[in-house]
C-alpha positions in Angstrom: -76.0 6.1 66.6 -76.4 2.4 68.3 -80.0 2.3 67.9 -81.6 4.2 64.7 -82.6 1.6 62.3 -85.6 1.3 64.7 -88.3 4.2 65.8 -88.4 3.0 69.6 -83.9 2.9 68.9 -84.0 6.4 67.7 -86.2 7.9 70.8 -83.8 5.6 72.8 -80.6 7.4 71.2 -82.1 11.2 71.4 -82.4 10.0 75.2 -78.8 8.8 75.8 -78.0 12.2 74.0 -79.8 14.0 76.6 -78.5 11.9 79.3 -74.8 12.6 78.2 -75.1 16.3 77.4 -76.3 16.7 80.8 -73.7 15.1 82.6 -70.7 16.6 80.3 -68.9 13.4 79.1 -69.1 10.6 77.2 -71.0 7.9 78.9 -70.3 4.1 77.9 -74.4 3.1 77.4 -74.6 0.0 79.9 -76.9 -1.7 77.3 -74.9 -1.1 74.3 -74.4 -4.9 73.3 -77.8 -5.9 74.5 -80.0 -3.6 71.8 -77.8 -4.6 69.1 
């Protein structure tokens, strides 16, 4: 996703997984333009 060319992204990006399959939807990430 957004954050895998990194190792700290990609543990970021299985957590927003986590975070979305528990609520049910897709969630907008709040910090999606400030990782980048």
């Amino acid at each position: 996703s957004h954050f895998k060319n990194t190792s700290l992204g990609d543990d970021l990006d299985k957590l927003l997984e986590k975070m979305q399959q528990r609520r049910g939807d897709n969630v907008v990430t709040p910090f999606n333009g400030d990782v980048n």
